[in-house]
N, C-alpha and C positions, 0 to 999 in steps of 0.2 A: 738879625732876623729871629733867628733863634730866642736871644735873651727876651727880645719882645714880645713871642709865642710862652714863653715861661713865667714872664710877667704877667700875661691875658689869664692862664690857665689859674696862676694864685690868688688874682682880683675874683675872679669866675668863683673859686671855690669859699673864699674868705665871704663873699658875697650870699653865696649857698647856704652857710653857717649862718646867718643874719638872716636870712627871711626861713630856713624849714621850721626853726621854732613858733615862728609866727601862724606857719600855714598851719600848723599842728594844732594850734589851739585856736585858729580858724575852725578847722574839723572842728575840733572839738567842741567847742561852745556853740557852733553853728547849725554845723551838718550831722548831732548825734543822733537826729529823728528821723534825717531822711538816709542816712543808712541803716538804722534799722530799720525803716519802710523797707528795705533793698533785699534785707534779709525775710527768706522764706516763710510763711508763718508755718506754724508744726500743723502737722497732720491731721484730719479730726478725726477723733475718738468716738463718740457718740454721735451719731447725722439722722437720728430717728427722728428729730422734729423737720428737717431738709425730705427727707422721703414721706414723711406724709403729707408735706405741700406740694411736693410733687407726684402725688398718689401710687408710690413704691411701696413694697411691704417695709413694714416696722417692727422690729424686736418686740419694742413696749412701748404703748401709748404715752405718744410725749406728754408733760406737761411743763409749762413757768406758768407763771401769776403778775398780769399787770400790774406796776408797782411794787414788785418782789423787793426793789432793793429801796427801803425808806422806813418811814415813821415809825412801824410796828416793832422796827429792831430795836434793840437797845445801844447795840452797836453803834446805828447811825446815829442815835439820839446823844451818844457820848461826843462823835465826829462834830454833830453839828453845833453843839457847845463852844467849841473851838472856831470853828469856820460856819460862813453864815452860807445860803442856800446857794445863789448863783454864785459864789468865787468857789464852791464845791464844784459845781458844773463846770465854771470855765478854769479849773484848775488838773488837767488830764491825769497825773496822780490822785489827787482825791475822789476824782470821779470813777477812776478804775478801782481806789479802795471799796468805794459803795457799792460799785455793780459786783464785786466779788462775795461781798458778805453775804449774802442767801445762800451764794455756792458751799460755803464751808457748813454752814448746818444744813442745808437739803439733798436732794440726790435729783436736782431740777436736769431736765433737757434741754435747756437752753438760758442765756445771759442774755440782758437787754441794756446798751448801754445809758449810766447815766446819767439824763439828761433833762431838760423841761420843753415842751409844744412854744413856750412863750421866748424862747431864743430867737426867734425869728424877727417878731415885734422890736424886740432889740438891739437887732439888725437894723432893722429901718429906722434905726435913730429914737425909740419910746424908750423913754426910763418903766422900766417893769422894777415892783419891788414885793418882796414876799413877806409880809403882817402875818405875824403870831396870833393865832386863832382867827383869820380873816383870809387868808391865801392869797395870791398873786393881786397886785393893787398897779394900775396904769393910773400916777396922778393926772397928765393929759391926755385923755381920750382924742380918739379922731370923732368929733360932735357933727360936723359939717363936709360935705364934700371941697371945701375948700383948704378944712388940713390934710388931705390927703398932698400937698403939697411939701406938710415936713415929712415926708415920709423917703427915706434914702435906698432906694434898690442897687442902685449902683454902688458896688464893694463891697453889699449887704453880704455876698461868700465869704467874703475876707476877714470880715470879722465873725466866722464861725466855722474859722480853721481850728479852734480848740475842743472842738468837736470829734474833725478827724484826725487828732494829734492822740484821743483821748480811746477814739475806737482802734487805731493801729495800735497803740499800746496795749490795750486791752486784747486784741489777738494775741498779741506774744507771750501775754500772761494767764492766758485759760492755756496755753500748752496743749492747745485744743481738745481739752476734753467736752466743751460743749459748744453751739454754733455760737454767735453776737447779734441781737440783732439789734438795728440802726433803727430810728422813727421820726414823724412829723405829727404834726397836727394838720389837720386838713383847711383848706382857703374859710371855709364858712364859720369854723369852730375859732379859728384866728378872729377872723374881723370882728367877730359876737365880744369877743375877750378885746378888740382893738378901741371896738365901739362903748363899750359899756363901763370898760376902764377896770373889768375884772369879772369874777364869776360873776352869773344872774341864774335866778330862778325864774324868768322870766323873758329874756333878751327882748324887751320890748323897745328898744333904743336901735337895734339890729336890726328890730323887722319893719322898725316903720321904714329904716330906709329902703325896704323891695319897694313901699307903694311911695315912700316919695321922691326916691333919690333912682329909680331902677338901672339907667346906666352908669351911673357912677357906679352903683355896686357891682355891676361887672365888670369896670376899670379897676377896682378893690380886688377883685376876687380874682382877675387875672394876675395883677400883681404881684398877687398871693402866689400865684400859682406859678409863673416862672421862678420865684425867689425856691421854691418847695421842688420842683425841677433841678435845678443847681444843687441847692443841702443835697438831696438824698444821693446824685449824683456823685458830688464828694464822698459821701458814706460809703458807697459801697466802691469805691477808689480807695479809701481808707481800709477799707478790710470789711464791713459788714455783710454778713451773709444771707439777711433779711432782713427786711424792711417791713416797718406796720403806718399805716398811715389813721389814723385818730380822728374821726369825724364826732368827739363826742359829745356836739352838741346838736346835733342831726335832730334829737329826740324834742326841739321846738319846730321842725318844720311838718306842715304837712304833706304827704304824699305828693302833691303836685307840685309842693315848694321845694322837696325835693330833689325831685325831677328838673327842676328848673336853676333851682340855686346851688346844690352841691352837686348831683353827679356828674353833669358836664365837665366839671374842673375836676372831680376824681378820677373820670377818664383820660382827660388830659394829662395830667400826673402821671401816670399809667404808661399812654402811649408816648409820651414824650421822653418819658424814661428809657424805656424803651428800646425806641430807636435812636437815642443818644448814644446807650451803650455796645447797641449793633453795629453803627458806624464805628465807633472805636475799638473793637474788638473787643469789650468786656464782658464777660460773660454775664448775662443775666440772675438777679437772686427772685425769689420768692418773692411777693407782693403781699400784703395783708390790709385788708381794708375793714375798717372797724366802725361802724356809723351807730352808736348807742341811740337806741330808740325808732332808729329806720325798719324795724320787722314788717311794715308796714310794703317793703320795696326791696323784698329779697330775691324777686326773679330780675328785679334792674338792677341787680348789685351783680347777681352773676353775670350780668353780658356787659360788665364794664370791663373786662379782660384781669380781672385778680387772679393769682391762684387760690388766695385763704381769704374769709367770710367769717368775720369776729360776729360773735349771736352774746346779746345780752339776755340776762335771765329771764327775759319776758318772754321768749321766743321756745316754742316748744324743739325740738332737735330730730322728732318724727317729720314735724311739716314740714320744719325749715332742710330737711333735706331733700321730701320729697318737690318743694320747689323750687331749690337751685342743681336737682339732678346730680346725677352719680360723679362730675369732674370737675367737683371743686371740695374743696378743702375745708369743713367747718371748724371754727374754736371756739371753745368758751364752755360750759356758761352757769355755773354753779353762782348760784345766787352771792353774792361778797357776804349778807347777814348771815347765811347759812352757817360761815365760821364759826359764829358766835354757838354752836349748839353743842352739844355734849359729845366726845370722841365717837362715841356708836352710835349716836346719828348723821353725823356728820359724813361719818365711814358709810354708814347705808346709802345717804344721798349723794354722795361724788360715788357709789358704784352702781347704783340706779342710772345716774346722768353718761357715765359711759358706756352701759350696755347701750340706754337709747340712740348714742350717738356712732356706736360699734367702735372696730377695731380700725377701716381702711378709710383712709382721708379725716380724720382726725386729730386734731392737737388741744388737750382738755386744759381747759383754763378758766376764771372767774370769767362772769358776766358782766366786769367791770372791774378798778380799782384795787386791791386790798384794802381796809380802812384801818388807822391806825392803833386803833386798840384790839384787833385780831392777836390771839394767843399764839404763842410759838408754836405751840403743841398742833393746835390747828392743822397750820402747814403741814407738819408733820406727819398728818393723819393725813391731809388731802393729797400728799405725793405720793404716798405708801401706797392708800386705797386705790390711787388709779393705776400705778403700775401692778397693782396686783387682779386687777380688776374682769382682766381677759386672760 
């Protein structure tokens, strides 16, 4: 009995020896991202752009710049020589290298990781591709309510796990010295970009379907809208600590279109969100809703429950605060061309633009974009001027 206890014990251990190296490089090759999920992200250093969306005092007037990490660098422009635009994106190293590059020349408050609004499309099964001097090109558009049939929502998260591979990495590598924040593109600015097969100056392919297709575009827009529920969802499960939701093509609807076609669904983003991460115990991040051209609809943007209200240049920062009142949070909105001007003008106008928009509930930023021939100096100027501003 003995000998065949001492025989069991040697098979037992012999055995041992034969699968722990296996399981080791199981870990290892498998399980390296989701223990460092596991592990804590560091501390944050800077939280002045988190307190002034939650209307806290702030040291100094946060600012970033939509688009901070792209075209204008030389940097990126070197990256993308090598790698072409979405295997940047869906490669979470090279996406963390670009979201960092503004941090090492600027003195920003915040990172935004990077990413494009048109991952989503590409989710539901569109080939998206990005043309040199032309931008984001869908060769099969959705033409008819009857391709909303290729359109695959089911898994659509699953293939835009490199997302949040790309944002938890990105936490461990700011070493928190600034927040991350996570984005979408909003249901309406999708389907314009779904329907038209890419930018338009016009989304007239988009609007005929409110008058001829009108339920289908709400079977469209909801689709949207649960797929943009789940992403953001992920994000801030991944580590994002705010969210900006991108409505920028808002600026073809009018006021009642609106009201009718985007903010319902940017409500629901909102409270879906919401209460998804109430049931689950997540803590809540910030909200930012950005509808480029909607100034028209800045008291319905404040009772959509945002904390932060992105203002494009068009929008004065006197009115626009007098009519979203004192408990929300404006950003923005220095004209993008503005860059183009001479260091002391430039410096006058981003501290003109902060006194009117003051010190508390604040985060100062462009009024859209950067565009890609802005000078580095620019920036430069414009981070300087507004943290010195007040």
């Amino acid at each position: 009995m003995k000998d065949n206890r001492t025989l069991g014990l040697r098979l037992s251990f012999l055995l041992l020896l034969l699968v722990l190296p296996a399981a080791r490089m199981t870990i290892k090759n498998n399980n390296s991202n989701t223990l460092k999920h596991l592990q804590p992200f560091p501390p944050l250093k800077n939280d002045n752009l988190l307190r002034a969306a939650r209307g806290e005092v702030v040291d100094r007037v946060p600012v970033w710049v939509m688009r901070q990490a792209g075209r204008y660098l030389p940097e990126f422009q070197e990256l993308r020589k090598q790698h072409d635009f979405f295997t940047v994106c869906r490669t979470p190293e090279l996406a963390c290298e670009v979201t960092m590059q503004p941090l090492r020349r600027f003195d920003l408050d915040a990172s935004i990781i990077f990413s494009d609004i048109l991952v989503i499309p590409q989710a539901l099964g569109m080939t998206v591709e990005m043309h040199a001097g032309v931008g984001p090109v869908l060769p099969q558009p959705i033409c008819t309510p009857e391709d909303l049939k290729r359109l695959t929502p089911d898994g659509a998260l699953s293939r835009l796990t490199y997302v949040g591979d790309a944002i938890t990495m990105m936490r461990h590598k700011l070493e928190g010295r600034v927040p991350l924040i996570g984005f979408t593109g909003a249901p309406w600015t999708l389907m314009g970009y779904m329907i038209e097969g890419g930018g338009s100056k016009t989304m007239s392919k988009t609007k005929a379907w409110l008058t001829n297709y009108p339920e289908d575009t709400k079977l469209f827009l909801n689709l949207l809208t649960d797929v943009i529920v789940d992403y953001l969802e992920m994000q801030v499960t991944a580590g994002a600590q705010m969210l900006q939701i991108f409505e920028s093509s808002a600026e073809h609807l009018s006021k009642q279109e609106f009201l009718v076609w985007s903010a319902p669904y940017l409500r629901r983003i909102r409270d879906n969100l919401v209460d998804r991460l109430t049931k689950k115990v997540i803590p809540a991040v910030p909200l930012t809703i950005f509808a480029k051209g909607a100034g028209h609809s800045l008291k319905e943007q404040s009772e959509l429950g945002y904390d932060v209200i992105g203002l494009d240049w068009t929008v004065d920062p006197v009115e626009a605060r007098a009519v979203v009142g004192p408990n929300i949070t404006l950003q923005g909105n220095l004209d993008p061309q503005s860059m183009y001007c001479e260091p002391s003008e430039l410096r006058t106008l981003t501290t003109e633009m902060v006194h009117k928009f003051g010190k508390s509930r604040y985060i100062a930023n462009l009024g859209h974009g950067i565009t890609p021939q802005t000078p580095i100096a620019s920036m430069e100027v414009l981070v300087e001027a507004v943290h010195n501003a007040l």
